[in-house]
N, C-alpha and C positions, 0 to 999 in steps of 0.2 A: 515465589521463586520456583524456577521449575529444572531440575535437571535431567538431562537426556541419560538411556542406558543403549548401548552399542555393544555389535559381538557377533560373532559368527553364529549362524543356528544350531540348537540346541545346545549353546554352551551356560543355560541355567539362568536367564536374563528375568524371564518372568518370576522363576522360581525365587532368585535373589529378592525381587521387589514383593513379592507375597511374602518372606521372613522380613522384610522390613516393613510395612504397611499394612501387611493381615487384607491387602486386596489382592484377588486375581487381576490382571490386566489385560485376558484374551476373552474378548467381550464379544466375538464373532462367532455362531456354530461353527463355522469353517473351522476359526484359529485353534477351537478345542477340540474339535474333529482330527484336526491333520498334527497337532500339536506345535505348534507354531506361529509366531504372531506375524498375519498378513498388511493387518490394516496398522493404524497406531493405537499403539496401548495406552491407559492412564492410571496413575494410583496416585494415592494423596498421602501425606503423612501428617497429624498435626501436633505443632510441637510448640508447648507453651502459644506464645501469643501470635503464632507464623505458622502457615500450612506451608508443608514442602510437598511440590508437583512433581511427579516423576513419567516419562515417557518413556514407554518400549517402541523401539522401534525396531522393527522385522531384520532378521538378521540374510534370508535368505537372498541371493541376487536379483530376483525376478523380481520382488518387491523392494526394491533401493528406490525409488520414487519417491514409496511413501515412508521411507527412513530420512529421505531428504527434507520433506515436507514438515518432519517433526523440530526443524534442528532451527528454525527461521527466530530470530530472536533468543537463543538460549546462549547463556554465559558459562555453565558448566557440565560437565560431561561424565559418566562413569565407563570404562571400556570392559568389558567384561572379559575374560579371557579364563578356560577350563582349563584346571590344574592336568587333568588325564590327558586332552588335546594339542592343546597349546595354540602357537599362532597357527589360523585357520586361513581360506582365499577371503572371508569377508571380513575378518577379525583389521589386515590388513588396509581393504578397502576402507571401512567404518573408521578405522584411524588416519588412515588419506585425509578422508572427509574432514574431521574435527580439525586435524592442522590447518587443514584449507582456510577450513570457517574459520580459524584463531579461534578458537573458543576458549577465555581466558584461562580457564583449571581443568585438568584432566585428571581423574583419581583414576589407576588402574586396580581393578577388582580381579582377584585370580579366586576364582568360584570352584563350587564341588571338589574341595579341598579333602576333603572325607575318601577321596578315590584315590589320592596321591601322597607318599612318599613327601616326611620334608625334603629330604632331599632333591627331589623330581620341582617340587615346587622355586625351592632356591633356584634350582638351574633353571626354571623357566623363568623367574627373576631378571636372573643376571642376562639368557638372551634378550630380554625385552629391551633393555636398558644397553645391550649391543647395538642391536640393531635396532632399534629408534632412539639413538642419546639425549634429544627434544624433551624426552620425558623425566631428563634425571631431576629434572626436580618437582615429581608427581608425586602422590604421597601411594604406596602401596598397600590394597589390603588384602589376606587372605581369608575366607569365607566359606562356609558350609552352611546348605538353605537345610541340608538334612539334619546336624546335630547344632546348628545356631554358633558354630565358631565364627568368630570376628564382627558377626551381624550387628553385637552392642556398640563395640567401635567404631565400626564404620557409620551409623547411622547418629553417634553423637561429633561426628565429626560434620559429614553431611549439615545437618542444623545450625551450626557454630558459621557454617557463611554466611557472609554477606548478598543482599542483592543490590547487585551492581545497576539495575534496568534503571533508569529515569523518569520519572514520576512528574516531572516538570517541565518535560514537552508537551507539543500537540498529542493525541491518544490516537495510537495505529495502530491495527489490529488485523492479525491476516485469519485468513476465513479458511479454515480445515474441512469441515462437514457442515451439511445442511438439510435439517430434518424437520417434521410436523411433531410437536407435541398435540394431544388429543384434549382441549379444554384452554391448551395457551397456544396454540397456533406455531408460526413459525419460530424454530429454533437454530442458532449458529454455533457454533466451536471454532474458537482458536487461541490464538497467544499475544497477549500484548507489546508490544515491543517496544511502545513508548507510553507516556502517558498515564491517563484515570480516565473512567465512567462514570457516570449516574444513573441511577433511575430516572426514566425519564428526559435524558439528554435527546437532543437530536444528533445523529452521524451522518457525513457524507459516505454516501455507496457508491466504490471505483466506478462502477458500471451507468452511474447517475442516476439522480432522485436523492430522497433522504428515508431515514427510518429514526424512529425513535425505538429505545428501550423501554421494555414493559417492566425485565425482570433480569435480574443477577446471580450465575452461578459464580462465585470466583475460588477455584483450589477445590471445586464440589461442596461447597458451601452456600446457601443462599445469603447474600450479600447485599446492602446498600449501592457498593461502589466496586470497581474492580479497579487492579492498580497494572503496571509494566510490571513484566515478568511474569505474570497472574496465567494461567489457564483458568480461559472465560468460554460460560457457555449464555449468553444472551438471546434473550427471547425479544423480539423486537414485532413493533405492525408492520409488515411485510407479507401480501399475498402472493405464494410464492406462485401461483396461475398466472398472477399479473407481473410482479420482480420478480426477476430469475438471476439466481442468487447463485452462482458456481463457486467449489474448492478452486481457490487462488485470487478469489475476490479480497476487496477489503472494506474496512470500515476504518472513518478520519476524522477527528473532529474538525477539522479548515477545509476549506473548497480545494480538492487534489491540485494539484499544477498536470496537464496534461502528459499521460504517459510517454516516455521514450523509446524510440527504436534504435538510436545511436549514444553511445554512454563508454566511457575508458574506466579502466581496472588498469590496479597495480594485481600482475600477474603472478600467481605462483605456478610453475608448471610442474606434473605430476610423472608424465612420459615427456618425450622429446617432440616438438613443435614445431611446425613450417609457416612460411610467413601468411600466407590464406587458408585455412580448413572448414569445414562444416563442424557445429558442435550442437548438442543438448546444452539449454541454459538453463539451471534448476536455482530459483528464489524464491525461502521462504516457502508456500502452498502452490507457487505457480511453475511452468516448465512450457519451455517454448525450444522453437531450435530459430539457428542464425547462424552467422559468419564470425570467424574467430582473426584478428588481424593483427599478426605483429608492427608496433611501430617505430622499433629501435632497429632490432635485427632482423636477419633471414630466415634464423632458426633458434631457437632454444632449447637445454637438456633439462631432464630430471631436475628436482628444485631449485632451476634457476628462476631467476625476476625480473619483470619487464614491463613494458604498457605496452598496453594493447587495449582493441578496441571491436566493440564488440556493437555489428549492428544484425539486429531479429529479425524474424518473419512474423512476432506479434509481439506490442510496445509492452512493458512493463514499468509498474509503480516503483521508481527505485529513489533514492538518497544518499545522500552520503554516507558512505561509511560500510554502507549495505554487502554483505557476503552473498557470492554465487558461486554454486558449482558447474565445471563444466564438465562433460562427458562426451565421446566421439560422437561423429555422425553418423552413426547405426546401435549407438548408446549402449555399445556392448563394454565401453572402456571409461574406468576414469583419467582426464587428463590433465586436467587444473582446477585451480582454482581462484578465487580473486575478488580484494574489495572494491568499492563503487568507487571511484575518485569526481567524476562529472559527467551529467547527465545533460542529454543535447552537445555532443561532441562536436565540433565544427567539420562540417565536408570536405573544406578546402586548407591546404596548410598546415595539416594534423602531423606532420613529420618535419616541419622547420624548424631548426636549432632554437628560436624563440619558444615556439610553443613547446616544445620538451624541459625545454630548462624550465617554463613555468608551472610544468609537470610536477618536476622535481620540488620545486618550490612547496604545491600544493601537498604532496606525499608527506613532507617532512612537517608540514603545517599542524601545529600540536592542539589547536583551538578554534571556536569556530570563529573566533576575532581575527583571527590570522589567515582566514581560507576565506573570513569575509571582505579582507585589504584586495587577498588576489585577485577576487570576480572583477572590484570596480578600479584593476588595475586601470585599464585601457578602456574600459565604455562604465555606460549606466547601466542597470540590472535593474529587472521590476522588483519591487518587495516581495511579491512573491512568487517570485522566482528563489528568492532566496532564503523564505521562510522556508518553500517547500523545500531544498535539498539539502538543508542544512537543521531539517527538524524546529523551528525555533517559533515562538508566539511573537505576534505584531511586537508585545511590549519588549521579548525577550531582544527582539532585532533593534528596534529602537533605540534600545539600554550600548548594545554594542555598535554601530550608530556614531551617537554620539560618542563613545569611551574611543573610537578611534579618526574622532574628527571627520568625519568622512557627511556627508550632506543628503540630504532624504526632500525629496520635490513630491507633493502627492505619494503615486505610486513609482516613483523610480528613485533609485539610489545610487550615488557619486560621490566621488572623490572630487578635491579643488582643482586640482591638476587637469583634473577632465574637464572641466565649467572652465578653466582658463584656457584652455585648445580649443575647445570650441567658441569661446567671445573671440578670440584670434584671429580664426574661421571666418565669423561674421565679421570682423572689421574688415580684414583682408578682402573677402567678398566686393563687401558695397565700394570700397576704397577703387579698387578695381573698376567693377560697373561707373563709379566717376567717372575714371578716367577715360571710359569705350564708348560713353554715353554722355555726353557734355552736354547734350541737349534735355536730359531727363532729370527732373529732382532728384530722383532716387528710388526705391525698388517697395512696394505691398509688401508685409510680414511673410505669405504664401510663399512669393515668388524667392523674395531674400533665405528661405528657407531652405527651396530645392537650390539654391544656388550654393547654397555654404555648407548643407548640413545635411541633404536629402535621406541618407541610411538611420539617421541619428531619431530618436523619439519626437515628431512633432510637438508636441504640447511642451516638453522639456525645452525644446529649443525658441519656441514661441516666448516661453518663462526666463530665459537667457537675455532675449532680446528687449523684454520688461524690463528685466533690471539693469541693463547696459541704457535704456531711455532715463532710468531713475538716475542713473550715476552720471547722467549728460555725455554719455561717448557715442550716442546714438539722438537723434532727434528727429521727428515726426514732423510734417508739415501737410496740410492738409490730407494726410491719411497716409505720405510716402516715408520713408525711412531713409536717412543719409546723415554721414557720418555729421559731429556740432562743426564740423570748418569748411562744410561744404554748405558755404551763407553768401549769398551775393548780394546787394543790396544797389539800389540805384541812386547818381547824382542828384544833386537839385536841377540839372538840365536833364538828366535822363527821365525824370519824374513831370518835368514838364511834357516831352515828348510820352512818357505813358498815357495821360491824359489826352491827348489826339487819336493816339490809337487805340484809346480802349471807347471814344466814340466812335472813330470807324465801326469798330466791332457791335457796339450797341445797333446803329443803323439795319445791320446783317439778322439781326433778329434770332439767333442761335446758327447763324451758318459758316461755316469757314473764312479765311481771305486768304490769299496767295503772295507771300511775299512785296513779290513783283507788284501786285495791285496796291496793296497799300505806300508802299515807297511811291510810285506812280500817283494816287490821291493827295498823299501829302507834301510828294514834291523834295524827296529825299532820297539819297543815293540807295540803290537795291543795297549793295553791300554791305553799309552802314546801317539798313533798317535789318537787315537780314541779320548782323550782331543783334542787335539790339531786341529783335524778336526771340531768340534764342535763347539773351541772359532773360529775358522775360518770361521763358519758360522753364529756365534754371527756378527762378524764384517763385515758380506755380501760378503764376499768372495766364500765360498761357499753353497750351500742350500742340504737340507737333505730330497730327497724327501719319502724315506722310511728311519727306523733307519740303521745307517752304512751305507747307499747308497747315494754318493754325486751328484754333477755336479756342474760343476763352475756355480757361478749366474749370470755369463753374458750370457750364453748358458741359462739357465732358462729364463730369459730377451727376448732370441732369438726365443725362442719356443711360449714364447705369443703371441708378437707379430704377431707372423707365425698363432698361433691358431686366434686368432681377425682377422684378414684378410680371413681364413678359414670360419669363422661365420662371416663375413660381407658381403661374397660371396653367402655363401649356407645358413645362419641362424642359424647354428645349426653345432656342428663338433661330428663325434663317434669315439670311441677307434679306428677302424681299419682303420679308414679314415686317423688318427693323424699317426698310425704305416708304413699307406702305404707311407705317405706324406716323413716322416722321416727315411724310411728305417728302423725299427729296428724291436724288437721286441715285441710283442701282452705282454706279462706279463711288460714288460719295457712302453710301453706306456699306460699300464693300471694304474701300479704306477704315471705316470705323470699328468695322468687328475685325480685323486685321488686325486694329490698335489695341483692342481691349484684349486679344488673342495674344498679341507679344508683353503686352504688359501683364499678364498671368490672369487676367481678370475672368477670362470664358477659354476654353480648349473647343477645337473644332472636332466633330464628329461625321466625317463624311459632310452631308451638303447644312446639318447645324449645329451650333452653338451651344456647349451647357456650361453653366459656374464651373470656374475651377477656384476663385478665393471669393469667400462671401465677405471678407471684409477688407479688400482694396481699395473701394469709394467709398468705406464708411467715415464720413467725418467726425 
């Protein structure tokens, strides 16, 4: 467990953590040079069966960066505040901060008590608790690092917490420092924020590649394992000549989901806010700047709340839940602050009364079962999509999953509601195309796709279409797809008359006939044969690649095939490649790649041809 120390400079923060730890924490010539801690500080305390981690972090302005960078994952906080002083410009700022963050427990520590009057110290008491009321229910202590008052108390209190951090998710780890030990090679520092390690694990590195762990510091301790909450310093095979390893990287156990440039916060505001500004975005070890956008109001005051939406000029690893600070656009001010509600915020639509109320919704959302209804409100979600922003392992997702009925296909995740809008979709679809299309069986999986469902997950909707064929509301006939009532069948006089024409056709040797011509051959009304050609290609016997122009559909069948081996060959098939292939002629095989072009089978490319569905003529 690690708790953070904040406070104005020079107000005894080191000193306080050397009377409780017997370590110094300014580990930089500089910091002992100028007396002051620049960089971040570390002490350990070990207590019974639990080491407690403490951070100093720099109290001075010019160094708020690296005060920022210490606070990423920490659940509790000490403020330090001098009895001779009092509240200071940073003391302020540093407690901005920690509200910001929510950081569960704030103890305020009123130090170098030895300089001050009780009475001096009561009155700086009671203003504390004036003017910031948030705190009345902090527990206060008063301290002396020079004659050891309240240091016993304070620090059997400190140990009596609990850590809150999670042990039970994925293992995330943000990366502070990055240095060569001399005989173990590369070494990292930083803070777990979810999660365990092993020796010997493999980690994903935000920046890509992996590394395993050689070696565990956890709490300054050599360690088997490190836990959430831990201050970790691992040593991992990583050439840093080769990985180049920066403060604000991280290490994951699960393959990252791609960083975000666009992500909403429920906003706290610090100053007053206009609806677009420039901001410093400080997470965790990393700091970028971006664009700050209100999307309820025009402006916002002093601690008011909002959403807002925040897109960078360089993506960061976030998830839910995640605290950011923000700072002006010359990062001379702080102005908010705010946690992570969703990452990949939508471009279009981000201010419709829908999408706020489901804002709302998700804000108030107390679990991750309840923020995992919302995502697959209205569409499917990959898995991990939602392992990553909601921290969760395969099995943890799965377990909530099922506990909320909800349906898992491979990699995508849905609600019923969703799988019923979209079989809808596709019935609706083909039902239609019946009706525009009297002449065609029915539609290729591909094409019935983009027809019904084109934004939607392919493979998902392919998986739809499976099981609407399993449940007989969809039926297949030589490779097309139409609804089970779209079945025509012929008389015992129409079946007679199929057999005259399906010799005609034999005669032709794979070549077309023209209405006209066969009606003419066998001495039947053009009209009459012209139905009857038709429902014959209703029923897949024949196909119609221009109006009146047939060819039996097994010949059509024969010619894909032929074309797909043509374009498996070459990539690409053209009109006088297909006519030289087939012997016929230039207008005849213009009409056929026309056919296979509108039936989804091949998409034209300028003067050729490539697949657009490899499995339209598959029988």
């Amino acid at each position: 467990m690690i708790i953070v120390t904040s406070g104005h400079v020079d107000h005894g923060k080191t000193a306080l953590l050397q009377a409780l730890t017997g370590m110094n924490t300014a580990h930089l010539p500089e910091e002992k040079k100028r007396g002051m801690t620049i960089d971040l500080g570390y002490a350990y305390l070990p207590v019974g069966d639990k080491i407690l981690g403490f951070i100093d972090v720099p109290g001075h302005e010019k160094f708020l960066a690296n005060m920022l960078a210490g606070l990423g994952g920490i659940h509790y906080a000490m403020l330090i505040v001098a009895a001779d002083e009092g509240i200071q410009a940073q003391t302020k700022e540093h407690l901005a901060i920690l509200r910001l963050l929510q950081i569960e427990k704030i103890m305020v520590v009123i130090s170098k008590a030895d300089r001050a009057s009780s009475a001096k110290i009561d009155e700086l008491k009671t203003k504390i608790l004036t003017d910031y009321p948030f705190l009345a229910e902090s527990p206060f202590f008063v301290t002396s690092a020079v004659n050891g008052r309240g240091i016993a108390e304070l620090r059997e209190f400190l140990t009596a917490l609990p850590n809150p951090a999670d042990k039970d998710k994925p293992f995330r780890y943000a990366i502070d420092r990055i240095f060569t030990v001399k005989g173990a090679g590369t070494v990292v520092t930083g803070t777990a924020f979810s999660g365990k390690v092993k020796i010997d694990d493999e980690l994903y590195l935000s920046n890509g590649g992996k590394v395993r762990v050689k070696n565990i510091h956890a709490q300054n301790r050599q360690n088997t394992e490190g836990l959430a909450g831990q201050r970790l310093a691992l040593n991992i095979n990583a050439d840093l000549d080769r990985t180049q390893i920066e403060r604000g990287d991280w290490f994951f156990s699960q393959a990252p989901f791609e960083p975000t440039e666009r992500f909403t916060i429920q906003l706290t505001a610090e100053t007053s806010l206009t609806e677009n500004q420039p901001v410093h975005v400080y997470h965790a070890a990393s700091r970028t700047t971006g664009k700050l956008a209100l999307l309820i109001e025009k402006a916002i005051y002093p601690g008011q709340q909002t959403f807002a939406e925040l897109i960078l000029d360089n993506p960061l690893f976030l998830a839910y839940g995640d605290r950011i600070i923000l700072r002006s656009g010359d990062a001379k001010q702080l102005v908010g602050g705010g946690k992570v509600l969703e990452i990949n915020s939508p471009k279009r639509h981000k201010r419709s009364e829908q999408r706020l109320q489901w804002l709302v919704q998700l804000q108030q959302a107390h679990s991750a079962d309840e923020r995992i209804a919302l995502y697959l409100q209205d569409k499917a979600v990959e898995a991990r999509a939602i392992t990553w922003i909601e921290q969760l392992t395969e099995l943890q997702l799965n377990e909530i999953i099922n506990k909320n009925n909800d349906i898992r296909f491979q990699h995508w995740c849905f609600n019923q509601n969703y799988q019923h809008r979209q079989n809808h979709k596709i019935l609706t679809a083909l039902s239609f195309y019946h009706d525009q299309h009297e002449d065609q069986l029915g539609l290729g999986k591909a094409r019935l796709y983009r027809i019904a469902a084109l934004n939607q997950p392919e493979k998902l909707i392919y998986h739809f279409i499976d099981e609407l064929l399993e449940q007989g509301k969809l039926q297949q006939t030589r490779g097309w797809l139409h609804l089970a009532e779209h079945k025509i069948q012929f008389s015992t006089e129409e079946r007679g008359l199929w057999q005259l024409v399906l010799d005609e056709f034999e005669k032709q040797k794979g070549q077309p006939l023209w209405v006209r011509d066969l009606a003419q051959n066998l001495g039947f009304d053009e009209t009459l044969m012209r139905n009857f050609l038709y429902k014959a290609g209703k029923l897949g016997f024949l196909t119609a690649v221009v109006k009146d122009r047939f060819f039996l559909t097994e010949h059509i069948y024969g010619y894909a095939r032929l074309i797909k081996q043509m374009i498996e060959q070459n990539g690409a098939v053209s009109v006088n490649q297909l006519r030289d292939e087939l012997q016929i002629g230039r207008k005849l095989a213009v009409q056929l790649m026309e056919y296979f072009d509108r039936s989804g089978y091949l998409r034209r490319k300028g003067n050729i041809h490539i697949l657009r569905d490899t499995e339209a003529f598959d029988l």
